[in-house]
N, C-alpha and C positions, 0 to 999 in steps of 0.2 A: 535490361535489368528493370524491373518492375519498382517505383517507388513508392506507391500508395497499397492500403494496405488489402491483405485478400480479400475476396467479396464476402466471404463468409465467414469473416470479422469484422466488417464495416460497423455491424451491429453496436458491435461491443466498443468500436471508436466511437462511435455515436453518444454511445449515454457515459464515458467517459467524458469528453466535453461536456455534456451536459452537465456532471456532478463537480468537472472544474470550475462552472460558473458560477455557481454557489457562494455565497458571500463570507462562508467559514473554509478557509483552505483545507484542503487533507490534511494535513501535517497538523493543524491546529487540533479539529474534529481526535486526529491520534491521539495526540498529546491528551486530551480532556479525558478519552477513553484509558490510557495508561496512567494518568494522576488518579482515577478511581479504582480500579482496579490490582492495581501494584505501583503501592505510593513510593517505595524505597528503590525500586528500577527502572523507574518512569522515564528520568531523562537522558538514562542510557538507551533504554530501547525506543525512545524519540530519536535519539541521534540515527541509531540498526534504522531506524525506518525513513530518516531522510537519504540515508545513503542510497535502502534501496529504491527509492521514490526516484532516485536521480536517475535511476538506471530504468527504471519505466517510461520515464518523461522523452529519457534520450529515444527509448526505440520508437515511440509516440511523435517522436519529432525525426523521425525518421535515421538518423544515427546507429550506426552499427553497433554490436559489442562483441567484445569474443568470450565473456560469461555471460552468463543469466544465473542471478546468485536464487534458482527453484530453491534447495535448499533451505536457506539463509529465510525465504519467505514463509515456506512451511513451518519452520521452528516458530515464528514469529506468529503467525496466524494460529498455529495449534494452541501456545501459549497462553493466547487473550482467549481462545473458545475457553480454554479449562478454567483459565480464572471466572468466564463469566457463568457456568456452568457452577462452581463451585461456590459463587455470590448467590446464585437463585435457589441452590439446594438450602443453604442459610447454615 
């Protein structure tokens, strides 16, 4: 069983680490993005995004899961494009 990840994701572990080491965690960076953009659902869908954070982190640390909430993510990602799409139209 293979533990490290395939070679032709390496990449993408790479600048993942990289943006981990950043002195503003993700979740925070979230949050600031969700408090501007959707002030009255901010810190529910701060919470939606630590849960799915957890489930990033685990396969990043090598952990199995038996979902991948894709899903869960796309609603969430579509979400922040339309609101920020719909801040710049004005």
């Amino acid at each position: 069983m293979q533990t490290g990840a395939p070679d032709a994701a390496r990449p993408i572990f790479r600048r993942i680490n990289e943006v981990m080491s950043d002195k503003y965690r993700l979740t925070d960076k979230f949050l600031l993005i969700a408090s501007l953009l959707n002030t009255g659902a901010a810190e529910a869908d701060a919470r939606e995004f630590g849960t799915l954070k957890k489930v990033r982190d685990n396969l990043l640390h090598g952990q199995p899961t038996a979902h991948l909430p894709t899903e869960a993510v796309h609603h969430l990602l579509f979400k922040y494009i339309s609101l920020h799409l719909d801040r710049i139209k004005g």
